[in-house]
Structure formats: C-alpha cells, structure tokens
MARBA-911415 format. One record per residue: z, y, x of N, C-alpha, C, O, CB in turn; residue in one letter. Coordinates in steps of 0.2 Angstrom, whole numbers, padded with zeros to 4 digits, always signed. Glycine has a CB too. Layout:
N
ZYXZYXZYXZYXZYXA ...
END
This chain:
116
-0157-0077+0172-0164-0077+0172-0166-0080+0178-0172-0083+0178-0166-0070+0172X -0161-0081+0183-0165-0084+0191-0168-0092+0189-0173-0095+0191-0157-0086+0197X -0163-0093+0183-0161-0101+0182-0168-0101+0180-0173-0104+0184-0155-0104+0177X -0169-0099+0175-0177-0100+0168-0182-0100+0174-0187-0104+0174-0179-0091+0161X -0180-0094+0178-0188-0096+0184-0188-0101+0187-0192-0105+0184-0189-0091+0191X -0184-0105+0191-0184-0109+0193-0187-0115+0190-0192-0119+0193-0179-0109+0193X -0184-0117+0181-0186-0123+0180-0193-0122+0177-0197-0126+0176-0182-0126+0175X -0196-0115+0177-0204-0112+0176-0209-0115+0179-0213-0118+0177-0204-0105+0178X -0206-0113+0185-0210-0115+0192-0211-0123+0193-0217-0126+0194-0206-0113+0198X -0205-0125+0194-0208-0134+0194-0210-0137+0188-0211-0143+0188-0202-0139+0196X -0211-0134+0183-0213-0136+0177-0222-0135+0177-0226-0138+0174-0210-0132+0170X -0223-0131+0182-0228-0131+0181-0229-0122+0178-0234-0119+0180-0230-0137+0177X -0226-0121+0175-0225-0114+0168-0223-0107+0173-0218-0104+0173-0216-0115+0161X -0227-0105+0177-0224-0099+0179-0228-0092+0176-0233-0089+0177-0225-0099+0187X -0222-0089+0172-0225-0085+0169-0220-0078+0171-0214-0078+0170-0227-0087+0162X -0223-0071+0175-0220-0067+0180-0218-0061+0176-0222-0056+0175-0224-0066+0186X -0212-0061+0174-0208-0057+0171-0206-0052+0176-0207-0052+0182-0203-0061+0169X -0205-0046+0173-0204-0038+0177-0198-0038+0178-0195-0041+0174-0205-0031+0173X -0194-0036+0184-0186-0036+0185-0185-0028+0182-0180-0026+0181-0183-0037+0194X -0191-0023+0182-0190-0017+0177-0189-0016+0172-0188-0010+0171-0192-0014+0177X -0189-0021+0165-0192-0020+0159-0185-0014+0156-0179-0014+0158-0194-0029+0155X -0186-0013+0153-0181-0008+0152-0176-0008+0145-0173-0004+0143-0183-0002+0152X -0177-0016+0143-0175-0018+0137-0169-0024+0140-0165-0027+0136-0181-0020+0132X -0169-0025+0147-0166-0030+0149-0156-0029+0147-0152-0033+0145-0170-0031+0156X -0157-0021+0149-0149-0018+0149-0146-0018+0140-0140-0018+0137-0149-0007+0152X -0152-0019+0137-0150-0017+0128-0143-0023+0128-0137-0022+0127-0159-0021+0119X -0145-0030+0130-0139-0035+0128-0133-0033+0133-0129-0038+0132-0143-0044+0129X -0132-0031+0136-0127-0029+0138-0122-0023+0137-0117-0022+0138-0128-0028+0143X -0127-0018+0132-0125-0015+0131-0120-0015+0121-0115-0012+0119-0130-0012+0133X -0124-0020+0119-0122-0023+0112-0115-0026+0115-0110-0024+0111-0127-0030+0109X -0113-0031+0122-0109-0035+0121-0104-0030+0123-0098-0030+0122-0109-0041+0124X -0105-0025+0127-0099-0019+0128-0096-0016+0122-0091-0014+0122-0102-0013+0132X -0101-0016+0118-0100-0012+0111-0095-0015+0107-0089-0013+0104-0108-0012+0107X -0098-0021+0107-0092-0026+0103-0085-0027+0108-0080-0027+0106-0095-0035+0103X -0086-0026+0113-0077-0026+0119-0075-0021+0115-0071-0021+0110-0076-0024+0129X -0078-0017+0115-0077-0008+0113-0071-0010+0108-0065-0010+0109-0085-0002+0109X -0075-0013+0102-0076-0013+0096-0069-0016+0094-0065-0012+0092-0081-0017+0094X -0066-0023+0096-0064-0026+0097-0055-0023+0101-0050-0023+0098-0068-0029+0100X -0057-0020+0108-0052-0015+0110-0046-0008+0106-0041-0006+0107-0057-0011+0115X -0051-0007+0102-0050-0001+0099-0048-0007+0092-0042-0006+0093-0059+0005+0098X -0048-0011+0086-0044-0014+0083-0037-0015+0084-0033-0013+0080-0048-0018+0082X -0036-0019+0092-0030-0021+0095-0028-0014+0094-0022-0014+0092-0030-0025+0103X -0031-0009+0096-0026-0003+0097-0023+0000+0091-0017+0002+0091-0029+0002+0101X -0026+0001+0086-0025+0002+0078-0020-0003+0078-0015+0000+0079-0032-0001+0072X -0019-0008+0077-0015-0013+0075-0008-0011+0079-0003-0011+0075-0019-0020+0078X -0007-0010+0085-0001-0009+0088+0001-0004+0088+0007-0004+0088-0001-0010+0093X -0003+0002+0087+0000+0010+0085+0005+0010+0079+0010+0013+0080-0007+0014+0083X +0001+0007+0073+0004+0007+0067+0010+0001+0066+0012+0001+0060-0002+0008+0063X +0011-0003+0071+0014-0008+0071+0012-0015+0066+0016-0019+0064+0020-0005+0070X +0005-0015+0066+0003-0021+0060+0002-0027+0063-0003-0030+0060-0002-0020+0055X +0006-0029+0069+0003-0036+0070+0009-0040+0067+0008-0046+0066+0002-0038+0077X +0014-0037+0065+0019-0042+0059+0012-0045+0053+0014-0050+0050+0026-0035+0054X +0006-0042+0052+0003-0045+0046+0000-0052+0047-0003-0056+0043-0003-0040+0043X +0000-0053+0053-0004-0060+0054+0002-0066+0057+0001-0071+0060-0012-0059+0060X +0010-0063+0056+0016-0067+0057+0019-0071+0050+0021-0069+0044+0022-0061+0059X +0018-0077+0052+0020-0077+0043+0026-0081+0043+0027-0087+0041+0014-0081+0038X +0030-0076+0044+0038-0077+0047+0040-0070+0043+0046-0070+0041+0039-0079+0057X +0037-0064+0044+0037-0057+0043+0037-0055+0038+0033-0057+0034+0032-0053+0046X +0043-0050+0035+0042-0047+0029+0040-0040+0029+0043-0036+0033+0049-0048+0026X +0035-0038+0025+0033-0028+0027+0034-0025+0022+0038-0029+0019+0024-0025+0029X +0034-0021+0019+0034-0016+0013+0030-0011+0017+0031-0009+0022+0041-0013+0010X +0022-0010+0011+0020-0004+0013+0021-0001+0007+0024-0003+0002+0014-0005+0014X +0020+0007+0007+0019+0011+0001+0013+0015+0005+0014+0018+0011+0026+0015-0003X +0008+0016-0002+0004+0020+0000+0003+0024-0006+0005+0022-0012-0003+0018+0004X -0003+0030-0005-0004+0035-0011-0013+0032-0011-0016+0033-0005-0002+0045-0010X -0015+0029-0019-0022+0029-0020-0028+0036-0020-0026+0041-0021-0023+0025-0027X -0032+0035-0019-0036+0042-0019-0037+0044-0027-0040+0049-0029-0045+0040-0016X -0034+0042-0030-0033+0043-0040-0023+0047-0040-0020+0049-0044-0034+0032-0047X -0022+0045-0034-0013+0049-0036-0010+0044-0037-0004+0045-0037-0010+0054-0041X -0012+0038-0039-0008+0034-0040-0003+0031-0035-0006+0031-0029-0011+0031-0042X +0004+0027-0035+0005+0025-0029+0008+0017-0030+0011+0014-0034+0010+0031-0026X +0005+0013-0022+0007+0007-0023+0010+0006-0016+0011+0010-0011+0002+0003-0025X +0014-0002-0019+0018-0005-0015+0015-0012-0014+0014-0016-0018+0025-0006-0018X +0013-0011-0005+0011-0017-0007+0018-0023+0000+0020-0022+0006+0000-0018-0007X +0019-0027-0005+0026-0031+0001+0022-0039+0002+0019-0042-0002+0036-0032-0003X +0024-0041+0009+0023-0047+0012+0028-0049+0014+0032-0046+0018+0018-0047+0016X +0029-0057+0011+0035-0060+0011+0034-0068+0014+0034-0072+0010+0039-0059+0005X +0034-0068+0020+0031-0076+0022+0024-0075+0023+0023-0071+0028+0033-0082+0015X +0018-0078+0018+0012-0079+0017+0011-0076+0009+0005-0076+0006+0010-0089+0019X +0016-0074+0006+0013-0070-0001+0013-0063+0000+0018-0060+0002+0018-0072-0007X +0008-0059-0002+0005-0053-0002+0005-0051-0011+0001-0052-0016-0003-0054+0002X +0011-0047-0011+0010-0043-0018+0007-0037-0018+0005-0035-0013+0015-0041-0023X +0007-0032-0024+0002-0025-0025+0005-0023-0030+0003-0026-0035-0007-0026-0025X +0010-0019-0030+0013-0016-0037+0009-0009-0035+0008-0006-0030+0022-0016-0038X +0009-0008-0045+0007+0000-0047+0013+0004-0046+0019+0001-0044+0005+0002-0055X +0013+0008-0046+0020+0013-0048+0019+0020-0053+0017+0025-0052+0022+0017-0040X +0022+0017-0059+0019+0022-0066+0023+0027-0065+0027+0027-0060+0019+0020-0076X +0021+0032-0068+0026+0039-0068+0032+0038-0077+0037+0041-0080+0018+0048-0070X +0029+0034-0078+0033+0033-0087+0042+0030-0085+0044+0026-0080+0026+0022-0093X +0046+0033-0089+0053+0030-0087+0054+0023-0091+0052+0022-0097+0060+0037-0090X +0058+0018-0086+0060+0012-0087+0066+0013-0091+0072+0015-0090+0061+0008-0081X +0064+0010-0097+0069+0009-0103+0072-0001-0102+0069-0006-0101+0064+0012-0112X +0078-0001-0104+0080-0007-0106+0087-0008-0099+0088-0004-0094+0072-0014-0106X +0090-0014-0100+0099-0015-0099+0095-0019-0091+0090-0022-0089+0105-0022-0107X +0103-0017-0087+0100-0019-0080+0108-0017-0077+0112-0013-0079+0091-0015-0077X +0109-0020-0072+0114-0018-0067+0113-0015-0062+0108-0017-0058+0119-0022-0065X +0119-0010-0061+0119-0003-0055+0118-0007-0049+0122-0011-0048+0126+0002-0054X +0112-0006-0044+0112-0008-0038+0117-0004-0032+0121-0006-0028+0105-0007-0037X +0115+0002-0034+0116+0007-0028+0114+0012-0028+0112+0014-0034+0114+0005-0023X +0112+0017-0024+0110+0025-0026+0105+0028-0020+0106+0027-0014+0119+0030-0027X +0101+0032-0023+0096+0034-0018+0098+0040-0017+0099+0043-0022+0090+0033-0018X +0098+0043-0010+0098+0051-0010+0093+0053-0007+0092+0051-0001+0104+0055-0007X +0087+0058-0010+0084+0061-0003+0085+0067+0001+0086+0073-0001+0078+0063-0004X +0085+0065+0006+0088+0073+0011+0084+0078+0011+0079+0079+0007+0089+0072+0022X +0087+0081+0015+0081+0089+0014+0074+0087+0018+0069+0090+0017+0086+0097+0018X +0075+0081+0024+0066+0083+0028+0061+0077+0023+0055+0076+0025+0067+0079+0040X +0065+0074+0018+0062+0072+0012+0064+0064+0013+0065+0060+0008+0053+0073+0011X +0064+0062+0019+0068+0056+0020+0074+0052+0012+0079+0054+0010+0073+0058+0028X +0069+0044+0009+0074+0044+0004+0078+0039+0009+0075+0037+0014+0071+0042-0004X +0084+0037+0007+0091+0034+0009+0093+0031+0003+0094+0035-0002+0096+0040+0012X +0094+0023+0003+0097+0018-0003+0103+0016+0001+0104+0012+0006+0090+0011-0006X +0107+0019-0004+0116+0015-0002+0117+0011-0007+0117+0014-0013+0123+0021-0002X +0117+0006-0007+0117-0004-0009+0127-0002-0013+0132-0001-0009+0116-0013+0003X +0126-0002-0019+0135-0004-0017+0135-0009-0017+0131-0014-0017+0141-0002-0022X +0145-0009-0017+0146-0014-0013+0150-0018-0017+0153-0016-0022+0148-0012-0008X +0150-0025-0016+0151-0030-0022+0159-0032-0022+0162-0035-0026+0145-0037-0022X 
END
C-alpha cells in the first residue's frame, strides 16, 4: 500500500486512506486459509500413502465398500485407472487354478500363487 501512495501523490491523486480500516486483515486472512487448505491436503495424501497416484510409473489396487454395499476395485497401472464392480453372483465357466486364498482369523485374506 506504501507504493500506491506514493504514485498517488505525485500524480497529483491523493486520496487518504485509514491505516485502521478493519477489512484490511480479511485478504490475509483468505490467503492463510488457503495455506491451511493446501497443508492439510499434503497431509491426507501422505497419511494414507497416495502420492503413488500422481506417479505414473506406480501400480495401486484400491478396494473400497460403496454406500449401497456394493464393493469395488479400483487399480492403477502406469496412467490407466480401472473401476471394477464386485457382484455377489458365482462365476460359472472353464479357467485354470491360480492359487489359493486363506483368510486368517484377524480377517487378513493371504493369496498363495502356485507354483508353475
């Protein structure tokens, strides 16, 4: 604001602004808000470990549960982002044995891959 007086004055333009106005703190207070804002994202992001999402070198697998019970998968491989359903209906038709899943007792599931 020093500056604006300045060029006020030799212009001729002096027009005498309050150093009390009490709206002056508002824009300072917006741009804290946005640090805030901003601060608190980075921290989301690192908590839950998702800055692999903007790597695009990074493979993720999420699974989450929709607010209907439904559940999805969604995996990121490179720069491609899928979104699978997950039905409750049994997969019928011919396929070969991967491997075998167990879940333990603290619910943890465990996939043992055989072996070729």
């Amino acid at each position: 604001m020093k500056y604006m007086k300045k060029g006020r004055k030799e212009m001729g333009l002096s027009i005498e602004t309050s150093e009390d106005d009490p709206l002056s703190g508002v824009a300072n207070l917006l741009d804290l808000g946005l640090v805030f804002i901003v601060a608190l994202l980075i921290t989301f992001f690192s908590a839950y470990h998702l800055q692999d999402l903007f790597n695009s070198k990074s493979e993720i697998t999420i699974m989450r549960k929709a607010r209907n019970g439904e559940m999805e998968i969604i995996t990121k491989k490179g720069k491609k982002v899928r979104m699978l359903k997950v039905s409750k209906e049994k997969a019928t038709g011919r396929g070969e044995r991967l491997g075998v899943a167990y879940r333990l007792e603290d619910g943890t599931l465990v996939y043992v891959p055989d072996k070729e």
